[in-house]
N, C-alpha and C positions, 0 to 999 in steps of 0.2 A: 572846516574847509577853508582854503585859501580865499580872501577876498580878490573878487576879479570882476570885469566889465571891460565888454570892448569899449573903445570912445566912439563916439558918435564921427566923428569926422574919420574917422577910419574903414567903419561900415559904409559911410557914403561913398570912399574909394573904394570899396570892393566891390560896393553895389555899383557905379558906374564901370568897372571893369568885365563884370561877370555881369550884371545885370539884373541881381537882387544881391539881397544880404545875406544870402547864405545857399550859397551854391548845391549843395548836396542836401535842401530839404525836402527832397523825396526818394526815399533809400527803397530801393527792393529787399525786402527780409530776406529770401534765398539767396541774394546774390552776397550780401554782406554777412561779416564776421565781426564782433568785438576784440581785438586783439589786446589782454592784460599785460605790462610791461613788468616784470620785476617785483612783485608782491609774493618776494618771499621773506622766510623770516629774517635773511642777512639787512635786508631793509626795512623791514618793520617791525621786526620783535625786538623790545626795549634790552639794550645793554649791546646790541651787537655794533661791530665798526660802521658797519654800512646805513646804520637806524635813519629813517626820517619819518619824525614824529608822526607829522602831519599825515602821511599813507593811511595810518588805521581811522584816520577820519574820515575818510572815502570810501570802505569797504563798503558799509551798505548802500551807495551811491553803483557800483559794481554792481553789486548782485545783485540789486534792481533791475539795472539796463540787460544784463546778463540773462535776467529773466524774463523780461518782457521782449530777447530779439529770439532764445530761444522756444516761447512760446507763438510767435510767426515764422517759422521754420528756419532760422539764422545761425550761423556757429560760431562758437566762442574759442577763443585761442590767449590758452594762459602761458603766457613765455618768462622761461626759466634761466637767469645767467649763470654761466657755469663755469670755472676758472681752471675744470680740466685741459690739457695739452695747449696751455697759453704761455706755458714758461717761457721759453723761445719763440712764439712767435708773435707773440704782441710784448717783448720785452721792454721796448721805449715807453709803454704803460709803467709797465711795472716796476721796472728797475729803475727809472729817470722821475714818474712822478708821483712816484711813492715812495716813503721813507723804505728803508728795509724791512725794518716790525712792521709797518701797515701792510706790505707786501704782501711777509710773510704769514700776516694774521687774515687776509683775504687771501691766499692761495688755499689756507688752514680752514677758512669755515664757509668757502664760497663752493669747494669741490660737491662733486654730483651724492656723494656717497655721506656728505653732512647734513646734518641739521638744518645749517642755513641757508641750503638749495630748497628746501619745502617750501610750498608755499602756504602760508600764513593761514592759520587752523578756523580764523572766520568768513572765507571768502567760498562762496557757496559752488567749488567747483562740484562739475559731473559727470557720472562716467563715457555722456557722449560727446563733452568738450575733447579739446586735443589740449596735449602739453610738448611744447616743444621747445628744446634747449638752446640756448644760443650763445656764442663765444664774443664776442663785441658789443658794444654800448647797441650800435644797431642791432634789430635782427635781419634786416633785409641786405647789409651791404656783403658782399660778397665772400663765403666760408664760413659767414657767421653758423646759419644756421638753413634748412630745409623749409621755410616758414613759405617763400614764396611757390615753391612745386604742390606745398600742400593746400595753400589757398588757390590755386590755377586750375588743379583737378578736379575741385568742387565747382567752378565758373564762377568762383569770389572775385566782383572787383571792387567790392565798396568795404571800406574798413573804418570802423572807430575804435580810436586810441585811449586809452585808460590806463594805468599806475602809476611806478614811479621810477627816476625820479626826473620831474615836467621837461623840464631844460635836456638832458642827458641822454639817458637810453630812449623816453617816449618822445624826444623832438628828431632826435638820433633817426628812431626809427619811421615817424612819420611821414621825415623829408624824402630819407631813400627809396619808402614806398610809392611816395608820389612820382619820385623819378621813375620807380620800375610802370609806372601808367595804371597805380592805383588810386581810386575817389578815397581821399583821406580826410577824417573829422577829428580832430581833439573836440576830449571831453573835459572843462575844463574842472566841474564839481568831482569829476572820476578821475584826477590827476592831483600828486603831490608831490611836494618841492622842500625845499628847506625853508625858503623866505618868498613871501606875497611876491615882492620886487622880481624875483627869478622867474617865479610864476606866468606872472603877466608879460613881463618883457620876451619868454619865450612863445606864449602862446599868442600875443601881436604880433612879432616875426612871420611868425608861421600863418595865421589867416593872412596876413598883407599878399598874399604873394604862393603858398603852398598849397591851400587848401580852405578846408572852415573850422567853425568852431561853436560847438554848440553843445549846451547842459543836456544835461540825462534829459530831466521834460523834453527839451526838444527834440533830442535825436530820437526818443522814442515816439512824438509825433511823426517826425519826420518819417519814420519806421513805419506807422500807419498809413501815411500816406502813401506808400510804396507799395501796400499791403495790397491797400482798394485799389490803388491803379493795376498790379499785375493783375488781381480778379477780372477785372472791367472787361 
């Protein structure tokens, strides 16, 4: 796993903004989802364009949390990117900041009907998580994908972020979520990157100011906490 720590003078400003250190440590399980970003093999399985290493060090960090929110009634939401019908419309991606071969080697092993849409053979999905596709770094910004009708119909508003990769699609999508007026956590032991440096300097960004940020222990504390309070 990535080495990371908030700084102390950082938490102080969150805490004097919000009022503790971590705004969302008390989750209701029914109301929250784990949302996995990109763990599939184009990103994790060695030899592919998209590889980052570091992702299959967090798998069991996932299926951990994965399993302890749905053993208090919480759902999991493994999100798939998918390079279907993006030719044209996300061409400034593709055509501007990709070579041509990269291009055309992610249009080749990104599509829905590849190999390297599946998601990574040790990550403990089941059959009553969801999996849903999405065509942008985000899943939440708009055409990407169906993610927010599907968490709205269940009375989802608390989401924690997991995959990869930390900066990109899981920061991607953390922010836009919080703009749609969802409680959003990065996870950062359940998130991976290419380098520390990326790591951290995204998930600083994002607690300063987006949301929180808390390891598996604690979001699954947190998760208990939420437990005993709806019982109560």
């Amino acid at each position: 796993m990535h080495k990371f720590s908030l700084p102390a003078d950082l938490i102080e400003r969150v805490a004097a903004r919000t009022g503790k250190a971590h705004p969302f440590d008390v989750m209701n399980p029914a109301k929250t989802a784990l949302v996995v970003v990109d763990m599939q093999n184009y990103f994790v399985k060695p030899g592919y364009q998209g590889e980052v290493p570091m992702a299959r060090n967090v798998v069991p960090g996932i299926n951990r949390l994965a399993a302890a929110l749905r053993a208090m009634g919480g759902h999991v939401v493994w999100i798939k990117n998918a390079t279907n019908d993006t030719r044209e419309s996300w061409s400034v991606f593709h055509d501007t900041l990709l070579t041509p071969e990269k291009r055309d080697r992610r249009y080749a092993t990104m599509d829905i009907d590849h190999e390297g849409h599946a998601l990574w053979g040790e990550l403990d999905a089941q059959p009553e998580d969801a999996q849903i596709v999405k065509k942008r770094f985000s899943a939440f910004i708009q055409g990407s994908s169906n993610i927010e009708a599907h968490l709205r119909a269940r009375g989802i508003d608390n989401l924690m972020i997991a995959g990869t990769a930390t900066q990109v699609c899981c920061e991607s999508s953390a922010r836009d979520a919080m703009m749609l007026n969802f409680k959003v956590t990065m996870v950062p032991d359940a998130l991976a990157t290419y380098t520390d440096e990326e790591h951290g300097a995204s998930l600083r960004a994002f607690y300063a100011i987006f949301g929180d940020v808390q390891t598996v222990d604690e979001a699954i504390m947190s998760l208990e906490r939420g437990r005993i309070q709806a019982a109560a």
